[in-house]
N, C-alpha and C positions, 0 to 999 in steps of 0.2 A: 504493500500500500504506500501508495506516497504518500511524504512529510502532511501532517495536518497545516491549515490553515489555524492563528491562535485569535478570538476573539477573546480579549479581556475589558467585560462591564462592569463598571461599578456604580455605584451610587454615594452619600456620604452624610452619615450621620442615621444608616436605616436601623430599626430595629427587625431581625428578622419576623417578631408577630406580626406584622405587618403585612406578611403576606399570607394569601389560602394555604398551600403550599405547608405551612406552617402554623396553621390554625386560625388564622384571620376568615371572618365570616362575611366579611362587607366584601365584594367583588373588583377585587383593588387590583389582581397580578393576575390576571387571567394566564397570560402569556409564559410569565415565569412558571408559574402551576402548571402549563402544559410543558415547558424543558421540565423538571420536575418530573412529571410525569414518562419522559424521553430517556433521561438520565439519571444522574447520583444528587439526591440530597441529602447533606451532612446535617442534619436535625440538633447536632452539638457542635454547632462553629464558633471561635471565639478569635477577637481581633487579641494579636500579642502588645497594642497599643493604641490605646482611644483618642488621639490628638491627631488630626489630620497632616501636618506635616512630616510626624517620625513615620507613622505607618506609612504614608504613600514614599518615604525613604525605604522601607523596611520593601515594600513591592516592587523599588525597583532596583533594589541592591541582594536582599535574601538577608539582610545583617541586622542584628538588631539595631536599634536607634542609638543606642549608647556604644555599641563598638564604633559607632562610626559619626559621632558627635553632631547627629542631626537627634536628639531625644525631646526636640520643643519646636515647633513654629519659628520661622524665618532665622534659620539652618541651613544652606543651602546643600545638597549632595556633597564631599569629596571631590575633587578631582581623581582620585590615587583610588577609588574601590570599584570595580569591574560592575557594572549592570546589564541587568538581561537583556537590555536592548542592545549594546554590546557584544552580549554570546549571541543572539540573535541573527546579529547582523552577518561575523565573523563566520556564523554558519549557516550562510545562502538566505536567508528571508528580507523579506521585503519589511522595515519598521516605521510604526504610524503610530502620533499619537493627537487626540481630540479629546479637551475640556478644562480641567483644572490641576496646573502644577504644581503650586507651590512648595518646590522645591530649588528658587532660583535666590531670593531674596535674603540679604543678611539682616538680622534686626537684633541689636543686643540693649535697645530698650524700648520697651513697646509703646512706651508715652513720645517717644522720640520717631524722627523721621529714621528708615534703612539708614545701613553706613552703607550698602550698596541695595539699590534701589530696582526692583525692575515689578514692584507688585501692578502698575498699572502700565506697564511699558514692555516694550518688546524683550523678550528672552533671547540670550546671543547664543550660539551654537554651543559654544564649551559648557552652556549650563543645561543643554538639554541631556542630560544624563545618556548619552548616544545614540540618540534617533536623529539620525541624517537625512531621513526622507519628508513626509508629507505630515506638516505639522501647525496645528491650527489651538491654540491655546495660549491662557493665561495665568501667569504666577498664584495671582489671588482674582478667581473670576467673580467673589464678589464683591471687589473694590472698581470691575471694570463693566459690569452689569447688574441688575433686577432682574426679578421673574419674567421682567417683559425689556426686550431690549439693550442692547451692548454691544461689545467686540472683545473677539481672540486677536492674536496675532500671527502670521504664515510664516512659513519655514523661510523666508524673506525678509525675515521683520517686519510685514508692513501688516498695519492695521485690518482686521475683517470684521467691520462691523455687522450685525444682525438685528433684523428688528424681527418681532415675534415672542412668541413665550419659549423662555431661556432651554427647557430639555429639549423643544423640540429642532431649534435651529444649532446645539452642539448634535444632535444627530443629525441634523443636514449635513455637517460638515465633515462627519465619518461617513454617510452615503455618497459624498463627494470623493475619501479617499476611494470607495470600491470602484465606482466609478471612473478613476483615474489610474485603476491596480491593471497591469498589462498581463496577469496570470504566468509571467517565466517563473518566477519566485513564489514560494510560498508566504505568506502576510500575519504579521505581529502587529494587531491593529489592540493599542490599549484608548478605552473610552473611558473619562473620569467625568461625569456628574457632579453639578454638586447640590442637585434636590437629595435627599427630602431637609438638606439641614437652612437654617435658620436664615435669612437674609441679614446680615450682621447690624447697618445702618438703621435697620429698620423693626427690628427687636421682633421679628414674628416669619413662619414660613409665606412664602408666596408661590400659591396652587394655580392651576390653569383660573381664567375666569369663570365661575361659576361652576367650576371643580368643587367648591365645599358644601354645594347644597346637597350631594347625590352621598354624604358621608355624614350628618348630620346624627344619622341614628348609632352612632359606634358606639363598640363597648371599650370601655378600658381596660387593657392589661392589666393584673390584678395588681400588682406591683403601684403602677401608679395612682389605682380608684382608692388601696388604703393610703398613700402616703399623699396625694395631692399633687402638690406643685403647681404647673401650669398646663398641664396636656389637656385639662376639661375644655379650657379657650382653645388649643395650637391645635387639638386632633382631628379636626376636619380640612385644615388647609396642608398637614403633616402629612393625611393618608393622601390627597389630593396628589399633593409632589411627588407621591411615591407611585402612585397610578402612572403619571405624565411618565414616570421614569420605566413601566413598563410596559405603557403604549408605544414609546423608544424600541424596546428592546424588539418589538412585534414589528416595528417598520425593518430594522438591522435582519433579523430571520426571516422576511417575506425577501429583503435585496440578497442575502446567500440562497435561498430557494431559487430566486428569480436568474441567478450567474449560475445555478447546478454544482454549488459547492458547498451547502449546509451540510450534508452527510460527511464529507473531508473537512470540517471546522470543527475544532474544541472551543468552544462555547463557555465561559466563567463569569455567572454571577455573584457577586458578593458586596461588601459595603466596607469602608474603612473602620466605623466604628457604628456605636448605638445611640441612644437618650435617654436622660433620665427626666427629664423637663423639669428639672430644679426639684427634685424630690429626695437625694442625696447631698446634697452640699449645704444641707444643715446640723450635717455632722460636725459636733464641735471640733475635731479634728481636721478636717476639710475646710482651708482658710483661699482656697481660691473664688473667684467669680465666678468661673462659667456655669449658666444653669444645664448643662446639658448633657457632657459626654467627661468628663475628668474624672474620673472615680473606678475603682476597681470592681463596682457592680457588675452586675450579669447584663442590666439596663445596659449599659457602655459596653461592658464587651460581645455580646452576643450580638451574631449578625447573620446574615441570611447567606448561605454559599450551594449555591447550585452549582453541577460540572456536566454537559452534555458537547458526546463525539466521541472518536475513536479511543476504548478504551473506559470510556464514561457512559456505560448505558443501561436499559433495564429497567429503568423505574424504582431503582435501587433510593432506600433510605437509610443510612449509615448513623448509627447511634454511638459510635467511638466518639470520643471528645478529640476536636481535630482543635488547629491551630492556623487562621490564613496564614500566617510566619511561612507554612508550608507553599504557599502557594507558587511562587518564583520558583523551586525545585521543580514542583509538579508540573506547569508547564513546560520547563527547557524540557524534562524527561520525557514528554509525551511527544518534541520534534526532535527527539536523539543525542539530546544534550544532556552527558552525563555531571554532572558538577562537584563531585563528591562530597569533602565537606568543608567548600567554597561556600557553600551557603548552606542557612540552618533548615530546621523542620527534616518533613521526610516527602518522599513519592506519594501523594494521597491514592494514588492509582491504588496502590497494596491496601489501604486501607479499603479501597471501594469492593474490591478483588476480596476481603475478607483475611486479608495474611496478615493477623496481629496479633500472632503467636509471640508472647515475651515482649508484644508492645508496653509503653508506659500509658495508661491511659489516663491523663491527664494534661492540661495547659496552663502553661506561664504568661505574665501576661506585667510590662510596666509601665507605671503611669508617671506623668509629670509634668512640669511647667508650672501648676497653681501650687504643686506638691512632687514632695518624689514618694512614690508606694510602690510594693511588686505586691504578686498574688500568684498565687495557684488553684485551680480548680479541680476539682475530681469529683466521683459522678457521685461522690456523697457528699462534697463541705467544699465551699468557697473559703479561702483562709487569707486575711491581708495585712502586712504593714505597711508604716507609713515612715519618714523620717522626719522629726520635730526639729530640726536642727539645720536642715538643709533645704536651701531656696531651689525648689525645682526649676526653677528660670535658669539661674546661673549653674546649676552641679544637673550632671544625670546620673547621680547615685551616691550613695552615702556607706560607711563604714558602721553605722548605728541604726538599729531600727526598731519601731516599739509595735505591740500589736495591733490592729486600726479593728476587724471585725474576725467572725467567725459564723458561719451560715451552715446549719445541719439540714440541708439541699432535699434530703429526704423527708422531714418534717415540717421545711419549714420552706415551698420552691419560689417563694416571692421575697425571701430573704429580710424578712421582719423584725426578727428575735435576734441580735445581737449575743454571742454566746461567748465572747472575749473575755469576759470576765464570770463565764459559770465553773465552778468547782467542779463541775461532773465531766470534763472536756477538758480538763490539768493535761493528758496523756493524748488527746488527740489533739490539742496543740502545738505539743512538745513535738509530737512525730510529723505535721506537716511544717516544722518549721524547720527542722532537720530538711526535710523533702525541697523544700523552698531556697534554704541556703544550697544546696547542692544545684537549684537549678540554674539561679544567680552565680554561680559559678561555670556552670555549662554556658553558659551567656556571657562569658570573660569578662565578671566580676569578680572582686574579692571576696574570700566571704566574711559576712558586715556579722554584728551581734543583733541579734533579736533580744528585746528585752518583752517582758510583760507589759500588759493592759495599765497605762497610767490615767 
């Protein structure tokens, strides 16, 4: 069989309930629910970091944010660390990328203008993390547009304004690369979104027009109907954005249907991180702003990861706890690009394939910028600290750490009961902290001291 074709979709800021697919009852992903139904859903995905510019580092490097000193917002990539676009190119593909980079821009104080500046401005070739081809994007797309209206910029640097509502004119502009793809090469085409999350300027999402009436009746995740926050306002223009983003995805699979090359395309949808709509950062512990995605919750890190194509199919639902961190592996492997362990995670292929004989099952996962915390997840207790001592801005990682929560997953799956300081969990503390410091080390960190619940 020839090399697949690699489509990589994402969205930003989704939560994976959000979609059928995943239990959502309001008719929000038709399209994803039917890949879904094509291919592998990983029903346990978790982002290895809820902050949109380490993760979209971490996807296109395979590294963690802290090896490679992008772990916060306006961080630009390395020059010195090898990216899949990169291995890609190096071996025969055609690479494209359409939507939101932010991975160009230096910023080392956020009340302050960049020290190098390109959030609203064109991106120069050495910062495109090595996509030399057809490239329609901007640093921070929503410093350079609204839901309706704005501009990327071309592999030219020149301005490409767009008028329309925002998902659907950055998938013009990926229907544009297929469009202009000659079929010698195979195609690494990455699409970044950035509905369903929050329009920044404007403190609320923005859903197609009159997207939020047909969403009216929703229910809320349990998670946020006890805690609150703000979702009872945000969750009809939230689902809206996340519909727009997969009426997208329905136009992209009707143009590889339309060239006769859906069946040769590996297909990836997933989302950088989740929401919590301010329902955790009232944690006395948690001294950052953001109300949304900062935190070591399941809210922030769980996200939706469908995989449909060669290799990915069946209608398969995979209950292993996986890690997008894995993701970068899993595609170079699926066009023959062995990486070994150039980058982290694993092959999710073996996971979908069922070969997880002597697997870990379990995910690491670290947060930072308002705070520095890691975490680990397993399929009984989310476990997390945090560092009181260390400005997540400036450090991404600390040599001390105290315990932040403890969630008994089985009892408890909306994560309510705070168990950090219950007597009856002395021993299963002690043992997923052990587990945690060993993972922080696999991660080429030191390892820090955990202390107890202060």
């Amino acid at each position: 069989m020839d090399r697949p074709n690699i489509l990589f979709y994402f969205s930003d800021q989704q939560r994976a309930d959000t979609m059928g697919c995943y239990g959502q009852k309001l008719n929000v992903s038709p399209y994803a629910d039917r890949l879904a139904e094509e291919g592998v859903l990983f029903e346990e995905a978790y982002t290895a970091q809820p902050v949109c510019g380490p993760c979209r580092a971490l996807f296109q490097t395979g590294q963690y944010p802290s090896q490679i000193g992008c772990w916060r917002n306006g961080q630009p990539l390395p020059s010195g660390v090898k990216t899949i676009a990169e291995y890609f190119e190096e071996n025969g593909y055609d690479t494209a990328y359409v939507g939101k980079w932010h991975l160009a821009s230096r910023l080392e104080d956020y009340r302050k203008p960049p020290l190098e500046d390109f959030e609203t401005r064109a991106i120069p070739p050495e910062r495109r993390g090595g996509y030399r081809g057809f490239w329609r994007a901007a640093d921070v797309l929503e410093f350079t547009s609204h839901g309706y209206d704005g501009c990327v910029f071309d592999e030219h640097m020149k301005k490409r304004e767009f008028h329309g509502y925002r998902a659907d004119c950055i998938t013009d502009f990926a229907l544009e690369y297929l469009d202009t793809w000659k079929g010698e090469k195979p195609f690494f085409l990455m699409v970044s979104h950035i509905e369903p999350h929050h329009q920044n300027d404007r403190g609320r999402c923005e859903g197609p027009e009159g997207a939020r009436e047909r969403f009216r009746e929703f229910e809320l995740p349990g998670d946020l109907a006890a805690l609150k926050g703000n979702a009872e306002e945000m969750y009809p223009d939230y689902l809206s954005c996340c519909e727009s983003v997969d009426v997208n995805l329905g136009r992209l699979i009707g143009r590889l249907k339309e060239m006769g090359v859906y069946e040769n395309t590996l297909l990836v949808y997933t989302s950088d991180h989740g929401a919590h709509f301010g329902t955790r950062n009232r944690d006395p512990h948690c001294v950052g702003t953001d109300d949304y995605k900062r935190s070591c919750h399941s809210a922030c890190l769980r996200v939706p990861l469908i995989i449909r194509g060669p290799g990915f199919t069946g209608g398969k639902r995979i209950r292993e706890l996986v890690s997008t961190a894995s993701l970068p592996k899993t595609i170079l492997a699926a066009a023959g690009v062995d990486v070994g362990d150039a980058m982290i995670g694993e092959d999710l292929r073996k996971v979908a394939d069922f070969q997880t004989e002597g697997r870990e099952n379990l995910v690491f996962a670290q947060i930072s910028e308002s705070r520095t915390g890691r975490c680990i997840h397993t399929p009984d207790y989310l476990y997390s600290v945090y560092a009181p001592d260390s400005d997540g801005w400036t450090e991404g990682g600390s040599s001390r750490y105290v315990e932040d929560f403890l969630y008994d997953l089985k009892a408890d799956p909306m994560e309510l009961v705070n168990l950090a300081q219950h007597p009856d969990y002395v021993r299963v503390r002690e043992e997923l902290a052990r587990i945690l410091v060993r993972k922080m080390r696999e991660a080429g960190e030191e390892a820090p001291e955990i202390l107890p619940w202060e």
